[in-house]
C-alpha positions, 0 to 999 in steps of 0.5 A: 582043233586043240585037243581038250585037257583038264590041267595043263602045266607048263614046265617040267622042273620041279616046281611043275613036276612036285604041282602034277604030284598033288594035282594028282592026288587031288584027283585031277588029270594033268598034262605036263608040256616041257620044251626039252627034258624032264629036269633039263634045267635048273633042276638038274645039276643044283646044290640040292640042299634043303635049307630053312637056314636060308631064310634070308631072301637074296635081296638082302642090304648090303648085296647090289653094293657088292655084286658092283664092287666084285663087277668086273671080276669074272672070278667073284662069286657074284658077277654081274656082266657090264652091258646095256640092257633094260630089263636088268637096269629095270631089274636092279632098280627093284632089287635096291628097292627092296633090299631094306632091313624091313622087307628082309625081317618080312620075308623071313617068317614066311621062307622059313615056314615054307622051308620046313613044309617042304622038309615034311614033304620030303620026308614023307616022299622018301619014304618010297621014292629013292632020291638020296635024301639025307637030314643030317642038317648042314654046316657053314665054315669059315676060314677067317674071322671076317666070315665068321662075323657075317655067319653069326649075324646071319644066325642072330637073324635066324634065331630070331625066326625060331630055327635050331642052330649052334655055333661051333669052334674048330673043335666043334665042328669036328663034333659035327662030322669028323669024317675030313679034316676041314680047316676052318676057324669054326662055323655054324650048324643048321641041324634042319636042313637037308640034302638030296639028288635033285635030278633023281628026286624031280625023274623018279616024281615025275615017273610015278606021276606018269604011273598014275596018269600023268600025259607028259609031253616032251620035247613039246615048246609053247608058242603062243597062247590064244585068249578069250573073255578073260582066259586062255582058250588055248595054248598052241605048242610046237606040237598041237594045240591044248585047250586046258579048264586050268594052265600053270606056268612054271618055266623057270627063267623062261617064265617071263618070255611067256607071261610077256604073250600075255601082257603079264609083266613077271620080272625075272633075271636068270642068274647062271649057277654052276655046279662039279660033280665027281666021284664020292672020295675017300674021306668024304663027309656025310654032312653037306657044307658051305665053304662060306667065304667062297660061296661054294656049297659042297653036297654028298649024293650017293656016289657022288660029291657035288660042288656048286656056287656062283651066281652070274647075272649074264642074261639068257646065257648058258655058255660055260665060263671056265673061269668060274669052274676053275674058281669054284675048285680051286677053292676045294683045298683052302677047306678040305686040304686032302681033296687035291682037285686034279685028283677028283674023278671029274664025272660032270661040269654043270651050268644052269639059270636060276630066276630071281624075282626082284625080291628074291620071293617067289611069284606065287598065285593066280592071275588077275585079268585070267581066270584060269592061269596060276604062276609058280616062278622065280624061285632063284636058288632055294627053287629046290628046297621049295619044290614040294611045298610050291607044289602043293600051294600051286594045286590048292591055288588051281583048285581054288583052296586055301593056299595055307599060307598067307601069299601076300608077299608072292602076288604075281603082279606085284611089280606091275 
């Protein structure tokens, strides 16, 4: 028999931790099933970075042609590996669809909208949860004039939606943070964003949570689900059966997978990030920054330093490729030429998959044809950044509220 439960959310990433948070608040009971840990995945070993200044989605004109050009280098800081799959060639095909200047000026209001909430709700959650939360904002360097030119377009754009930020010589940035001797030619400053621990954010939320009733299952795998006269009467897992008045479905990169069992069509591709984590050196900035040339975001988290970049289409792969790490530090000392990699205390080599929409927007809503599901995935590489603010959407959308924000461009079934 299932045993009955009043919000069931699949996944315990930060999407489905931050939507158990104000579930709670709202006065409901939830159970939270997770296949593996709380923060196994993506979650864990991110950049950890808050950024309204990423208020550009990732399908943006100009990427597939690149992401072909840097094709058959491993090394690149987006690489797409050759084979024949359908699902990636389906994929691609809508990602060039909506890579137009149109669907990108779109987009922006709503990402930066949802970036600043979600700055609010950190801010108030640090105010008694530990995670390292820093809004020092966050600075972009280059090193050449050519990623110089790509950073001040991007900040014409952002300026455009309102965001606060500065372009900056040499001098200028030493202003910003004279802590390291960067060279760069100059960059820009985002004085809105933020940075955090993810993992110590999404555990220590996830604790409190459980103090105040959360029913967290680990090491609990879905399996399959039952439906009936439009709804999903249960939801059999690997360790007991749930029937839930409410199912949320924040898997990440196995969200699909998942919604496949339900005939819910939820095209994601998992782009594998890789992060390196050492001890806090001597110097060591207090203002994250974003080696811009290399795609590397470098983020301060207490006594630790974190390095992280790379995305590789490779599909449901969780291999390592040490060509990528290596990629990623050999990059470290064209910008801070006092970090001497081999001279970094290595603490931890990370990789995860992050689900990309076709859009690079979230899969945001309720289902049509079942009544009691709601989508919270594909948040690609700003999942992080959105976890608070995809929360509480995720919980006024469970209790049938008002989202507070218009979701038109996040229907779930809009690549149906």
């Amino acid at each position: 028999m299932a045993r009955q439960v009043d919000v069931l959310i699949i996944g315990g990433g930060v999407a489905g931790i931050c939507t158990a948070h104000f579930l709670i608040e709202r006065g409901r009971e939830v159970t939270v099933v997770e296949k593996d840990e709380v923060c196994a995945g993506s979650s864990y070993g991110n950049a950890g970075l808050i950024v309204p200044s990423h208020s550009v989605p990732l399908a943006e004109p100009g990427v597939i042609g690149q992401g072909l050009r840097w094709m058959l280098d491993p090394d690149s800081p987006f690489y797409i590996k050759p084979r024949f799959d359908r699902d990636l060639i389906a994929w691609l095909w809508q990602f060039r669809k909506a890579s137009t200047a149109k669907r990108v000026r779109a987009a922006m209001p709503l990402l930066r909208d949802l970036h600043l909430e979600s700055f609010r709700h950190y801010e108030a959650l640090a105010a008694d949860l530990d995670f390292s939360f820093g809004h020092q904002g966050r600075l972009l360097l280059c090193r050449d004039e050519k990623g110089l030119a790509h950073v001040r377009e991007e900040a014409e754009l952002m300026g455009e939606i309102g965001l606060e930020l500065e372009m900056l010589d040499r001098e200028g940035v030493r202003r910003i943070d004279a802590s390291v001797d960067f060279d760069c030619i100059g960059g820009a400053f985002y004085a809105q964003d933020g940075h955090l621990d993810p993992a110590r954010f999404v555990r220590g939320l996830a604790a409190r949570c459980v103090e105040r009733g959360l029913d967290l299952q680990e090491r609990t795998e879905v399996l399959r689900f039952r439906r009936e006269a439009g709804t999903i009467a249960a939801v059999e897992t690997t360790r007991g059966d749930f029937a839930a008045r409410d199912v949320v479905l924040c898997s990440g990169s196995w969200s699909p997978g998942l919604a496949a069992a339900l005939d819910l069509a939820l095209p994601v591709q998992p782009a594998k990030g890789y992060s390196v984590t050492v001890r806090k050196p001597d110097p060591c900035p207090e203002v994250p920054f974003m080696m811009v040339e290399a795609k590397v975001a470098v983020t301060p988290m207490g006594d630790k330093l974190r390095f992280a970049g790379t995305l590789e289409l490779a599909g449901m792969d969780l291999s390592i490729n040490h060509r990528r790490v290596t990629a990623i530090m050999k990059s470290v000392p064209q910008y801070v030429p006092a970090w001497d990699p081999d001279e970094l205390e290595l603490t931890e080599v990370w990789r995860g998959l992050r689900p990309c929409s076709p859009d690079g927007l979230p899969y945001l809503g309720r289902v049509r044809d079942c009544e009691n599901l709601t989508v919270a995935a594909g948040h690609a590489m700003i999942g992080v950044s959105l976890g608070p603010v995809t929360g509480d959407i995720t919980a006024r959308l469970v209790q049938r509220e008002d989202p507070g924000f218009d979701l038109g461009l996040c229907q779930v079934e809009r690549f149906a």
